[in-house]
C-alpha positions as CSV (number, residue, x, y, z in Angstrom):
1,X,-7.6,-22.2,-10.0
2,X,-5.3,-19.4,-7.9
3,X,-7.6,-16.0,-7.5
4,X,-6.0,-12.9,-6.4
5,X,-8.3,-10.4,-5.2
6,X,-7.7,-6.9,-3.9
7,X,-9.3,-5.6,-1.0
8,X,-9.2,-2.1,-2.2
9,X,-8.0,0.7,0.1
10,X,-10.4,0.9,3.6
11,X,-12.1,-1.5,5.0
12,X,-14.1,-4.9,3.7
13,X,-16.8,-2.6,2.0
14,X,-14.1,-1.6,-0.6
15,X,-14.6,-4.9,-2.2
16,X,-15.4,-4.7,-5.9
17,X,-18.8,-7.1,-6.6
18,X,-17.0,-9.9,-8.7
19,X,-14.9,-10.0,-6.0
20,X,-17.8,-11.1,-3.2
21,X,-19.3,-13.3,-5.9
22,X,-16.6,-14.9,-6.5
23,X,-15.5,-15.6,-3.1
24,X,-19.0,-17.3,-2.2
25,X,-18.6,-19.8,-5.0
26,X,-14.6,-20.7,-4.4
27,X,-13.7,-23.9,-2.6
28,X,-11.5,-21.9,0.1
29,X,-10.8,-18.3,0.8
30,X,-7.5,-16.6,2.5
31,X,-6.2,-13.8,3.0
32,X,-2.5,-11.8,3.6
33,X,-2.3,-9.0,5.8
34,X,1.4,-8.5,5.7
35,X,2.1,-6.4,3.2
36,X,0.0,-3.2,4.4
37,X,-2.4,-2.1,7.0
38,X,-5.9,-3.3,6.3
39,X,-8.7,-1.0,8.2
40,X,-10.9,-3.9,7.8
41,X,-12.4,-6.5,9.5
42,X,-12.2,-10.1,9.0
43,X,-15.2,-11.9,10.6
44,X,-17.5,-8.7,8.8
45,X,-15.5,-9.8,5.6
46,X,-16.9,-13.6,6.6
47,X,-20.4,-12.4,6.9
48,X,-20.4,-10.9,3.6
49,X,-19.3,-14.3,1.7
50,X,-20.2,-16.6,4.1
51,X,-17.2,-18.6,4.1
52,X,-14.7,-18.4,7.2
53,X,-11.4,-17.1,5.8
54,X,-8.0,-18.6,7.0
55,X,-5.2,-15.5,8.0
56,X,-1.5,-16.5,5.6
57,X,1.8,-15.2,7.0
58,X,4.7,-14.4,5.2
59,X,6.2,-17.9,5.6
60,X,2.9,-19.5,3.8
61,X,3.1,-17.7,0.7
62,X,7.0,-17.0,0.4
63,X,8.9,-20.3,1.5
64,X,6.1,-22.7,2.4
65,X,3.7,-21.1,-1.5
66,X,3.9,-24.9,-2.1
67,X,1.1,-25.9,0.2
68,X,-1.5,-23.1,-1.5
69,X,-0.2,-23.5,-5.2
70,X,-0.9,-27.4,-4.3
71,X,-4.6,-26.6,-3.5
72,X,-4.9,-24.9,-6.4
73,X,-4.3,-27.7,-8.5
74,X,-8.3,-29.4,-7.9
75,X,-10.0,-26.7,-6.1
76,X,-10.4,-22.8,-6.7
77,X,-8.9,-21.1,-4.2
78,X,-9.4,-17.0,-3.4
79,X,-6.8,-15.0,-1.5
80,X,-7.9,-11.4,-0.5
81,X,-4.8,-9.0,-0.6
82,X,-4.8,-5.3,0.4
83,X,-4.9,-2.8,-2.2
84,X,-4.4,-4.2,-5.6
85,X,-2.9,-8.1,-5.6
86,X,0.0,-7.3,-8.0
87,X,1.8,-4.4,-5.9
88,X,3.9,-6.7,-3.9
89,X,6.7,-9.0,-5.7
90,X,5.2,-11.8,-3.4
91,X,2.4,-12.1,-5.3
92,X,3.7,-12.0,-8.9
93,X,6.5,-14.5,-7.6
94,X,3.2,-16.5,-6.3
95,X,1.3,-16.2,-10.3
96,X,5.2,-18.0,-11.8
97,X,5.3,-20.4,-9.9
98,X,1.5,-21.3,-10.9
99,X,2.3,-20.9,-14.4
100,X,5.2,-23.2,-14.0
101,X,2.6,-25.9,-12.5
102,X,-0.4,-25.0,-15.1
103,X,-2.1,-23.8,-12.5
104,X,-5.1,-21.4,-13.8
105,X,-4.8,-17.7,-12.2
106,X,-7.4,-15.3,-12.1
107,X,-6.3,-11.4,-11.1
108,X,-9.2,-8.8,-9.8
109,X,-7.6,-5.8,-9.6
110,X,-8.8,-2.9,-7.4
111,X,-7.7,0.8,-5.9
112,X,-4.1,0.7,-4.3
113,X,-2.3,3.7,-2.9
114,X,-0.5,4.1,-6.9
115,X,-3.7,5.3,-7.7
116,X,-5.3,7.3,-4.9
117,X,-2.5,9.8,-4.1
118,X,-3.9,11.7,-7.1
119,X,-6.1,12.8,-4.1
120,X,-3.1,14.6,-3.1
121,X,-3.7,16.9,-6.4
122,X,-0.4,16.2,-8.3
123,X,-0.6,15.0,-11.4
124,X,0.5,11.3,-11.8
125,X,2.1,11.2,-14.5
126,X,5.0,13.8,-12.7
127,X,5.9,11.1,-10.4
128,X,9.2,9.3,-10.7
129,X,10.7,5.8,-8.6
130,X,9.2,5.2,-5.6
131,X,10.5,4.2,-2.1
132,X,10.3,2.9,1.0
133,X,11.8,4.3,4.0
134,X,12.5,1.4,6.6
135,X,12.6,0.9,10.2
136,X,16.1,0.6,9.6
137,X,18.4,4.0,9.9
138,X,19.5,2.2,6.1
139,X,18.5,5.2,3.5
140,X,20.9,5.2,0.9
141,X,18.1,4.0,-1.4
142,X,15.8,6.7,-0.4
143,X,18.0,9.6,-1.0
144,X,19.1,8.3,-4.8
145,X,15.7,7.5,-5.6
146,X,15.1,11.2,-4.7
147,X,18.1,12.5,-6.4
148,X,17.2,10.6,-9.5
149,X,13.7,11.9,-9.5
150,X,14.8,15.4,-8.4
151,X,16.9,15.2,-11.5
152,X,13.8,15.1,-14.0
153,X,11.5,17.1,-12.1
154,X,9.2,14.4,-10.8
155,X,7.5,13.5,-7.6
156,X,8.9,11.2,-5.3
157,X,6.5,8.4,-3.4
158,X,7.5,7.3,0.1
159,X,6.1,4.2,1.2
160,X,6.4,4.2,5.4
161,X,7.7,0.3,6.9
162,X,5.6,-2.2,8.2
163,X,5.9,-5.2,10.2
164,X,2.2,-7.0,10.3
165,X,3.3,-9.8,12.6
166,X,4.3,-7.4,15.4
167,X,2.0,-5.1,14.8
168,X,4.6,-2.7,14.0
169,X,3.7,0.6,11.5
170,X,6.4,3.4,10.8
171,X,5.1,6.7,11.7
172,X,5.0,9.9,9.9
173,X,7.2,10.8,12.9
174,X,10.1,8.6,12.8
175,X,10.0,8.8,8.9
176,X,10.5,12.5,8.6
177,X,13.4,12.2,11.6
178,X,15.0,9.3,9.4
179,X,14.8,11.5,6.5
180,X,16.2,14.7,8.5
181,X,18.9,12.6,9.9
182,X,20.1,11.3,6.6
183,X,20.0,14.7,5.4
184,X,17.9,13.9,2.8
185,X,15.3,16.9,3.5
186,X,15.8,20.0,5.1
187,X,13.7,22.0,7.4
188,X,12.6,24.4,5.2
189,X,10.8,21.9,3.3
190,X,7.0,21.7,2.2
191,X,6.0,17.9,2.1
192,X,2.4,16.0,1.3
193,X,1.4,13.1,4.0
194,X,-2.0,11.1,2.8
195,X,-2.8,8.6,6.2
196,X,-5.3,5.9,6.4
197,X,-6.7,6.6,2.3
198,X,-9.9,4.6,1.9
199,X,-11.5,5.5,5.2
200,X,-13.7,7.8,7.0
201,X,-10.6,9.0,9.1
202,X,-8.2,9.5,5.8
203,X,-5.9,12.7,6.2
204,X,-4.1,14.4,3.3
205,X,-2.3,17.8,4.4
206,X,0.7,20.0,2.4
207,X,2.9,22.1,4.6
208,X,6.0,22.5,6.2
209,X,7.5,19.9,8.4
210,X,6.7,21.6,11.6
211,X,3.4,21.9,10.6
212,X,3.3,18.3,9.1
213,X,4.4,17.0,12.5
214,X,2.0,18.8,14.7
215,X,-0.8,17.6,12.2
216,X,-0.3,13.9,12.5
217,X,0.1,11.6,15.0
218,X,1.6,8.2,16.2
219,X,-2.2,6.5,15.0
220,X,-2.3,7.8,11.3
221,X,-1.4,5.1,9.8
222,X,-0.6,3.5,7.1
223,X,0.5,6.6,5.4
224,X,2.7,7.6,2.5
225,X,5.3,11.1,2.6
226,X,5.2,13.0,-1.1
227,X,8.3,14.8,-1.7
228,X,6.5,17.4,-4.5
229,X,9.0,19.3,-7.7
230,X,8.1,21.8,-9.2
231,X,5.0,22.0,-9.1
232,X,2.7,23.1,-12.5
233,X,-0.2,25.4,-11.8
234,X,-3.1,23.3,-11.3
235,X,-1.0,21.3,-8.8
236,X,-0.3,24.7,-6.8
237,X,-3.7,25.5,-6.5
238,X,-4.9,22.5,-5.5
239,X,-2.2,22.3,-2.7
240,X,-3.4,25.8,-1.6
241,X,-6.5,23.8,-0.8
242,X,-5.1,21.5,1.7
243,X,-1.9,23.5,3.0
244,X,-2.0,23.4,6.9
């Protein structure tokens, strides 16, 4: 059996209980790091379960998936993802090709950024397409996604870049120059920024972009921009709450 579990948002405490009883009973645990910043920590994560846990790149679950879908086959094997398993494509591309092999899969779901930026007080169901700005200066993407959600009055979701393997996190910084650069936003702007959600050193702040900039820095991440609409009444007030 294939078992994706989700590590939740913060560190290894974040685990749901299924999860860490599960994990003690599997033949072999893993886990991915690559598709977000885990706050975690690995050998506490070991402690828990009492099982050492084996790091998988990109390469071991993209082009070389055949080697843990093979496992799978006569033992029961447990990969911890970040967030909830089924965010990244990687994963669901990973559950096919199981089903293709008969391969039993097991999903255990937990928080992922989708759900926690109703700490940010919008209302969820206002949000439109999200995004992801890249490292790249490549935005064309970006700026329709926001023109389509601008279009009917929803919220727009910016994922920031990340590159796990060389330790390499986009900053709220060099996101909001991107965007200003692309002219996709303009000075004038009011913007949301949620950094490091799950933990004791979260941040969520509303203001302008000056203000946004002074506010965080080059170590809050990961972290997600929120280009609001218009906003309804209970989203205003709640923004009053956190506007720096």
């Amino acid at each position: 059996m294939l078992i994706l579990a989700g590590l939740g948002l913060g560190d290894e405490k974040n685990i749901t209980i299924r999860a860490l009883e599960l994990a003690k009973q599997v033949d072999e645990c893993f886990i991915e790091l690559y598709t977000s910043k885990w706050e975690g920590n690995i050998e506490n994560l070991e402690k828990m379960i009492n099982k050492k846990i084996k790091t998988l790149n990109r390469y071991d679950l993209e082009e070389n998936s055949q080697n843990i879908l093979e496992l799978s086959k006569d033992k029961n094997i447990l990969i911890f993802i970040p967030g909830d398993p089924l965010l990244a494509t990687t994963h669901i591309n990973l559950l096919i090709e199981a089903k293709k092999r008969n391969i039993n899969t097991l999903i255990l779901h937990n928080s992922s950024i989708f759900s926690a930026i109703g700490e940010s007080g919008l209302h969820i169901y206002k949000f439109g397409k999200c995004a992801t700005i890249p490292f790249t200066r490549h935005l064309e993407a970006v700026k329709n996604t926001i023109y389509e959600n601008k279009s009917i009055n929803a919220h727009t979701l910016l994922l920031l870049d990340l590159d796990f393997e060389n330790k390499r996190y986009l900053t709220v910084k060099n996101a909001i120059e991107s965007l200003l650069n692309y002219k996709i936003i303009k000075n004038d702007e009011k913007l949301i920024v949620m950094s490091k959600i799950g933990s004791e050193n979260k941040k969520i702040a509303y203001g302008s972009i000056s203000s946004i900039l002074n506010y965080f820095n080059d170590s809050d991440v990961p972290a997600v921009i929120i280009i609001p609409s218009n906003l309804h009444f209970s989203e205003k007030e709640y923004l009053d709450s956190i506007t720096i």
